[in-house]
DSSP file (Angstrom, degrees, kcal/mol; ACC not computed):
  #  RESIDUE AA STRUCTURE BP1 BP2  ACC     N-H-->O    O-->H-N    N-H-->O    O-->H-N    TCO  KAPPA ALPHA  PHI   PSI    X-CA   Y-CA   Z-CA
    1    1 A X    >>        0   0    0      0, 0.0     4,-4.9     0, 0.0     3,-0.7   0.000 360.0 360.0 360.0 -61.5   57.0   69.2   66.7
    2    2 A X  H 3>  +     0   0    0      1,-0.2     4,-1.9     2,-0.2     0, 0.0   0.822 360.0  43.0 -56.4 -30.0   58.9   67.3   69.8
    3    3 A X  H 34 S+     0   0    0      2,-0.2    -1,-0.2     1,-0.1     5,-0.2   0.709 112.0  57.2-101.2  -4.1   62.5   67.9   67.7
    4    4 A X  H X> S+     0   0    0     -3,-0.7     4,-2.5     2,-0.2     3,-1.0   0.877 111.9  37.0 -64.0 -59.3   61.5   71.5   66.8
    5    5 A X  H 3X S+     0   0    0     -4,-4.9     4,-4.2     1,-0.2     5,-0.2   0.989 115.5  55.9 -74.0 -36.7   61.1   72.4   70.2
    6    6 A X  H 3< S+     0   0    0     -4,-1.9    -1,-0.2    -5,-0.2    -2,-0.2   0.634 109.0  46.9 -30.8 -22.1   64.3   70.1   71.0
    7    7 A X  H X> S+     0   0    0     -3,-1.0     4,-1.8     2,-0.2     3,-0.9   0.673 117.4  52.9-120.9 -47.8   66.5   72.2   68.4
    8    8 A X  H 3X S+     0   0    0     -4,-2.5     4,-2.4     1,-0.2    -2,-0.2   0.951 108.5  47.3 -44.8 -47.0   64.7   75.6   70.4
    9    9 A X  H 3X S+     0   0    0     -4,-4.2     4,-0.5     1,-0.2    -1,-0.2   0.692 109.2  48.2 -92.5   2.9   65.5   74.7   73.1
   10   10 A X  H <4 S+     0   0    0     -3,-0.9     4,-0.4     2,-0.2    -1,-0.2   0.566 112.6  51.0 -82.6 -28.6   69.1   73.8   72.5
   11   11 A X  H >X S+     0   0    0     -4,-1.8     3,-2.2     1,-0.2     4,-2.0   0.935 107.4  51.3 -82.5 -42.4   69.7   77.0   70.8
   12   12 A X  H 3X S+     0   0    0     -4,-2.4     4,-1.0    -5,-0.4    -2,-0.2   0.740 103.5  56.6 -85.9  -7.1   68.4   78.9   73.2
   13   13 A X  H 3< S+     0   0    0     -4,-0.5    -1,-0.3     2,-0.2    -2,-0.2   0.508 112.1  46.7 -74.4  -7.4   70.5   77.3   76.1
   14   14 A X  H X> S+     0   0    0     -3,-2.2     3,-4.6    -4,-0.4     4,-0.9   0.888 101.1  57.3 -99.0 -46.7   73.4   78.1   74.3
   15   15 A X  H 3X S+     0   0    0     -4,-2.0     4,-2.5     1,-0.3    -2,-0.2   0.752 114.8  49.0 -25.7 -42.7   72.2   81.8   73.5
   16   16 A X  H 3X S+     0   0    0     -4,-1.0     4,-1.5    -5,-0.3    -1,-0.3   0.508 107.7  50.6 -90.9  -5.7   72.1   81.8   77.9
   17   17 A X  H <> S+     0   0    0     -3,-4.6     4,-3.8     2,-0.2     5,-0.3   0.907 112.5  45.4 -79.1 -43.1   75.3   80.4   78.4
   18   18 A X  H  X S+     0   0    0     -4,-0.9     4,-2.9     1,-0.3    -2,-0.2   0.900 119.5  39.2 -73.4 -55.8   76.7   83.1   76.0
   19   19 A X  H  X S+     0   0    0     -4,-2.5     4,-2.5    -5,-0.2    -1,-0.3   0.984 115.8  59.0 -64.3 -59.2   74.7   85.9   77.8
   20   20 A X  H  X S+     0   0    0     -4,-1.5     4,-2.5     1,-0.2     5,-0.3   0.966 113.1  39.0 -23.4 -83.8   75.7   83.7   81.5
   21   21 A X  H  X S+     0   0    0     -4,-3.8     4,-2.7     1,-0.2    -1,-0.2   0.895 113.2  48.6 -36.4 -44.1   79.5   84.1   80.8
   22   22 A X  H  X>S+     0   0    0     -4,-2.9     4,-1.6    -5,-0.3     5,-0.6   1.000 113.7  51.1 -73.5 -55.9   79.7   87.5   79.4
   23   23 A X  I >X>S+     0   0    0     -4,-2.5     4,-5.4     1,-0.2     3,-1.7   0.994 117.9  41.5 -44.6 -58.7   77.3   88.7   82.7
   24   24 A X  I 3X5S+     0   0    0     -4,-2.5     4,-1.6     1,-0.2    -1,-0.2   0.838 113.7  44.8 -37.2 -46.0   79.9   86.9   85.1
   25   25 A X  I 3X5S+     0   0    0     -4,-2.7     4,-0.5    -3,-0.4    -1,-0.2   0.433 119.8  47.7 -90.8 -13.0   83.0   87.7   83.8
   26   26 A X  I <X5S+     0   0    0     -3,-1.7     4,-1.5    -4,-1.6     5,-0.3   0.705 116.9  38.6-110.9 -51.4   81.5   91.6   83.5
   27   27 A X  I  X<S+     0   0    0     -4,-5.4     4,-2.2    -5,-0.6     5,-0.2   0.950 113.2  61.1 -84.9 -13.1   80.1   92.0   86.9
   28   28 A X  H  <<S+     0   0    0     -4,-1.6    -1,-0.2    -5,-0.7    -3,-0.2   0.702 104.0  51.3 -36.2 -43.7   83.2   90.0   88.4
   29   29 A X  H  X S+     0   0    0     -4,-0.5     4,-1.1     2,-0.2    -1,-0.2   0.754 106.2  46.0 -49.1 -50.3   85.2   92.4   87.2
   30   30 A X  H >X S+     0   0    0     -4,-1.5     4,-2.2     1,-0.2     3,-1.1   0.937 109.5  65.5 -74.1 -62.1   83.6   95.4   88.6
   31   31 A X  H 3X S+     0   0    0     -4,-2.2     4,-0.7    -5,-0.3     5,-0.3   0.835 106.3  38.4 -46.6 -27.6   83.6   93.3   91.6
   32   32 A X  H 3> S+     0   0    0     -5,-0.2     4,-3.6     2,-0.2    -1,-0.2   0.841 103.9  58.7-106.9 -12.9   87.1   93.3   91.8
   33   33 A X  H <X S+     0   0    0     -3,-1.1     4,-1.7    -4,-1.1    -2,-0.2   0.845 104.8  56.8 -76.8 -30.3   88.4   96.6   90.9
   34   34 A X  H  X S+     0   0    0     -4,-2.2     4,-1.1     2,-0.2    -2,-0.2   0.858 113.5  42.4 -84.5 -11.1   86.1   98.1   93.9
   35   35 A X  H >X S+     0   0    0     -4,-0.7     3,-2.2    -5,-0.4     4,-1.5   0.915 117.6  44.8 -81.3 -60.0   88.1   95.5   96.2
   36   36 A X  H 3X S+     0   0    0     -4,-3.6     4,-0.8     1,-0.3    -2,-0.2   0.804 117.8  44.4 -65.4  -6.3   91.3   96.5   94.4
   37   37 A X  H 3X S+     0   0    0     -4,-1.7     4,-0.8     2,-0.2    -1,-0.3   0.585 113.3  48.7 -92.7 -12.6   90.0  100.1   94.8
   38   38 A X  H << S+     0   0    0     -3,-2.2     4,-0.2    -4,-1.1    -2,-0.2   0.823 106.7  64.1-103.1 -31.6   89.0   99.4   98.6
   39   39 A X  H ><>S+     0   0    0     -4,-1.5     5,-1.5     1,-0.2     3,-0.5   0.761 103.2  43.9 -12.7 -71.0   92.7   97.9   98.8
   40   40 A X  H ><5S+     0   0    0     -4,-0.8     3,-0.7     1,-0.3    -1,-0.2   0.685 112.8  47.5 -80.9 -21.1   94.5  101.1   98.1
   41   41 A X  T 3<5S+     0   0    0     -4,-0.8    -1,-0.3     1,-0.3    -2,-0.2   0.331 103.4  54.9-121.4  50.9   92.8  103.1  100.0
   42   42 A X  T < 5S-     0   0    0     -3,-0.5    -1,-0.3    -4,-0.2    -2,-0.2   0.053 103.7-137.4-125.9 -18.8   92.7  101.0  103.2
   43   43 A X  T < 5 -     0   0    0     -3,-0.7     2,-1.9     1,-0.2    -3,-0.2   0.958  36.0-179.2  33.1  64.6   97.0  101.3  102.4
   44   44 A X      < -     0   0    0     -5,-1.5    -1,-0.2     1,-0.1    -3,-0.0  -0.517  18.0-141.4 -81.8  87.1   97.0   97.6  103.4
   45   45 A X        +     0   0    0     -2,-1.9    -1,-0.1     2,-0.0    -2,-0.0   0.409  59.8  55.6 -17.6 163.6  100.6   96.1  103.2
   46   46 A X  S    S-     0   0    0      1,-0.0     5,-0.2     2,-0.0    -2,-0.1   0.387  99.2 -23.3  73.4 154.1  101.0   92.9  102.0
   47   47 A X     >  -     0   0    0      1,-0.2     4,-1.5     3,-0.1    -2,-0.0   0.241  48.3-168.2 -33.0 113.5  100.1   90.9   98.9
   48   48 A X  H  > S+     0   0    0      1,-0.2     4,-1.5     2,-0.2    -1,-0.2   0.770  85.7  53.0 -74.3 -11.1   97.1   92.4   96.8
   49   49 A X  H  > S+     0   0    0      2,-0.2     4,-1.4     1,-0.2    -1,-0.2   0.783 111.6  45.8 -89.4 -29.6   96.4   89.8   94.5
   50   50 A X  H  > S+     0   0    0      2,-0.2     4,-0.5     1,-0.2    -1,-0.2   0.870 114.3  59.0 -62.2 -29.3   96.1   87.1   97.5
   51   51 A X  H  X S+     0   0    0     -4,-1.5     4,-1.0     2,-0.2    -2,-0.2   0.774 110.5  30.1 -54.1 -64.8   94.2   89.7   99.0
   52   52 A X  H  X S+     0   0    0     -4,-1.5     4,-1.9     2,-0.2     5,-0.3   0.961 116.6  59.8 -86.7 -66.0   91.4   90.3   96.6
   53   53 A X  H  X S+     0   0    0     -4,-1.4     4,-0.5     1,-0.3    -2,-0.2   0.661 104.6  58.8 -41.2 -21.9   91.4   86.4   95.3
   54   54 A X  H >< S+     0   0    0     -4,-0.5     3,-0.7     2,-0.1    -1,-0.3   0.981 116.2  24.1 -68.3 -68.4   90.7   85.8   98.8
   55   55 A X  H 3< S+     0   0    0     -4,-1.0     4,-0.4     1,-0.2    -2,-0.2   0.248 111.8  72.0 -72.6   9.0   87.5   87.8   99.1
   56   56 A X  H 3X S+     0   0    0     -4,-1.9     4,-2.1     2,-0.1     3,-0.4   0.733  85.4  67.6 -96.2 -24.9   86.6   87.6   95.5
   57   57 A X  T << S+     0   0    0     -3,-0.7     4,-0.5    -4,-0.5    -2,-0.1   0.691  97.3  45.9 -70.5 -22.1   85.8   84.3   95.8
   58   58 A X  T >> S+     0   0    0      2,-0.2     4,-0.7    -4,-0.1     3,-0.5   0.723 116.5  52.0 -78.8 -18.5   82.5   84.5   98.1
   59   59 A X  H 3> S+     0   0    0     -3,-0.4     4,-2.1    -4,-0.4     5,-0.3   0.817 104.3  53.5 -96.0 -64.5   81.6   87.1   95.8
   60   60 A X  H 3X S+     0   0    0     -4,-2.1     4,-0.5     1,-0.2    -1,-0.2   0.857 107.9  50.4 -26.8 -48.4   82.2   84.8   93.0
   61   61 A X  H <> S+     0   0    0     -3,-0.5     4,-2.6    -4,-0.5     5,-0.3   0.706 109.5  48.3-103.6 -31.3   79.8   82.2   94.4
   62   62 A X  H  X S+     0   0    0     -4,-0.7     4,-1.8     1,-0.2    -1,-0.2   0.958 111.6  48.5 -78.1 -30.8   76.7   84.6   95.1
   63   63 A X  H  X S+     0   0    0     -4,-2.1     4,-2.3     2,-0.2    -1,-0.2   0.613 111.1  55.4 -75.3 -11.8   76.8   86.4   91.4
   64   64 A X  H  X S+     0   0    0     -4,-0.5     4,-2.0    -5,-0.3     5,-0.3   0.931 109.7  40.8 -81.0 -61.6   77.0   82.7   90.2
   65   65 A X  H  X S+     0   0    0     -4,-2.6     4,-1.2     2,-0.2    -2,-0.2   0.908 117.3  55.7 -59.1 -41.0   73.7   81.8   92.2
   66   66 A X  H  X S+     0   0    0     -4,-1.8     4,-2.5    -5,-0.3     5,-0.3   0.997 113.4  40.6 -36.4 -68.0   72.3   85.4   90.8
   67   67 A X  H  X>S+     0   0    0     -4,-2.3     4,-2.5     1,-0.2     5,-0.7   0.663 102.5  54.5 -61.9 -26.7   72.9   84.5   87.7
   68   68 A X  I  X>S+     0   0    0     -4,-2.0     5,-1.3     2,-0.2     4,-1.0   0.944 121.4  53.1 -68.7 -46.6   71.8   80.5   87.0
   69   69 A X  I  <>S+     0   0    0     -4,-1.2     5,-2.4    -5,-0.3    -2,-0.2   0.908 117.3  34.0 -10.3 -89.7   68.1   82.8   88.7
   70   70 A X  I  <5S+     0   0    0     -4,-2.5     5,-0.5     3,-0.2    -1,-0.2   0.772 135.5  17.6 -53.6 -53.9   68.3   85.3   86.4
   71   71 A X  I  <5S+     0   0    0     -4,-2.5     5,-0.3    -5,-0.3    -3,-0.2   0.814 127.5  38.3-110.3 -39.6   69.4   83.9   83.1
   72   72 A X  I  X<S+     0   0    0     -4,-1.0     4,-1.1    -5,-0.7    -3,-0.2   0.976 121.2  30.9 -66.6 -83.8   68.9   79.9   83.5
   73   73 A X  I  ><S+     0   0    0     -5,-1.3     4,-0.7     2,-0.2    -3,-0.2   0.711 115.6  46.3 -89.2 -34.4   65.6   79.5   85.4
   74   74 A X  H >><S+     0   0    0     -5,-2.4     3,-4.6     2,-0.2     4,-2.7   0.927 111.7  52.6 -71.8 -84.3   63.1   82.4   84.6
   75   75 A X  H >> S+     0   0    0     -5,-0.5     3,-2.9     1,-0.4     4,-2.2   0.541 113.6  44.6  10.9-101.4   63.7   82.3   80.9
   76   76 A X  H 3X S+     0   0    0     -4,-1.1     4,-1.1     1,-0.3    -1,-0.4   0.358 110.9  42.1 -17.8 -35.7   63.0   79.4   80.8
   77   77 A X  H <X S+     0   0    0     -3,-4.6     4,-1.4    -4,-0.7    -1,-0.3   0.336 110.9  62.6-109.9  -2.8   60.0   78.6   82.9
   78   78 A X  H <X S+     0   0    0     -3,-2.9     4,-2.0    -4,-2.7    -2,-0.2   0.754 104.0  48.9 -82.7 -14.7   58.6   81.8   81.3
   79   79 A X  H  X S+     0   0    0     -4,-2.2     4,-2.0    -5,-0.5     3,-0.3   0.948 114.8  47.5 -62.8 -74.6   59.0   79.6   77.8
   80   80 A X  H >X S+     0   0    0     -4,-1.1     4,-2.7     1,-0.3     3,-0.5   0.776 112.6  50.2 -30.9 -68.1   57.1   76.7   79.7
   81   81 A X  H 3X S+     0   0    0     -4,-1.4     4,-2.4     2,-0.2    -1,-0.3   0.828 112.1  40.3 -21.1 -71.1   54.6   78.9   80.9
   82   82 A X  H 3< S+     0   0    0     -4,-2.0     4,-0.4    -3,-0.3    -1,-0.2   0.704 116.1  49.7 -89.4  -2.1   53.6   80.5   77.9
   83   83 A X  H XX S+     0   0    0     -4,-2.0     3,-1.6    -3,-0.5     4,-0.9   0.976 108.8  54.2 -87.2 -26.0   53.7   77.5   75.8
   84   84 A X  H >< S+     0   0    0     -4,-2.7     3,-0.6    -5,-0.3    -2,-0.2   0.831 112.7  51.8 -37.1 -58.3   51.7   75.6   78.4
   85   85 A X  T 3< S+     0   0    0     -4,-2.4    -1,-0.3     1,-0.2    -3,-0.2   0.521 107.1  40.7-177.3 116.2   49.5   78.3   77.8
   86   86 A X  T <4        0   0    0     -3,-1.6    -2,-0.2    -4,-0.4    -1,-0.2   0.371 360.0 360.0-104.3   3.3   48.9   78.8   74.3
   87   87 A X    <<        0   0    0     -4,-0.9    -3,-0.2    -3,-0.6    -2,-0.1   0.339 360.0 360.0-111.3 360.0   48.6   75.1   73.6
């Protein structure tokens, strides 16, 4: 029983990394074309890539905290929950 749910719950923390990465790397993106989009048409001189890596990074840090929320902790404590109870 105890290595059943052990081998469940292993799978299914990698299945939420899988689904973690792909969300980051997807809304990150999007996050950074509308700064590269807000970029050009602000006509800003000066380096764009310092630009956006500059303000992509608080951006970074808040979809990061979204995401452990969202994909890590509910999941999860909705598993707990409903075996807790059905048992």
């Amino acid at each position: 029983m105890i290595i059943g749910l052990g081998r469940m719950l292993l799978l299914m923390l990698a299945l939420l990394t899988v689904v973690y990465l792909s969300l980051f790397f997807y809304w990150r993106a999007g996050a950074k074309m509308r700064l590269e989009e807000a970029w050009v048409m602000a006509g800003r001189p000066g380096d764009r890539a310092a630009w956006i890596d500059e303000r992509i990074a608080p951006i970074a840090r808040r979809i990061r905290a979204w995401l452990v929320f969202f994909v890590y902790l509910l999941p999860v404590a909705g598993l707990t929950i409903y075996i807790l109870l059905t048992n």
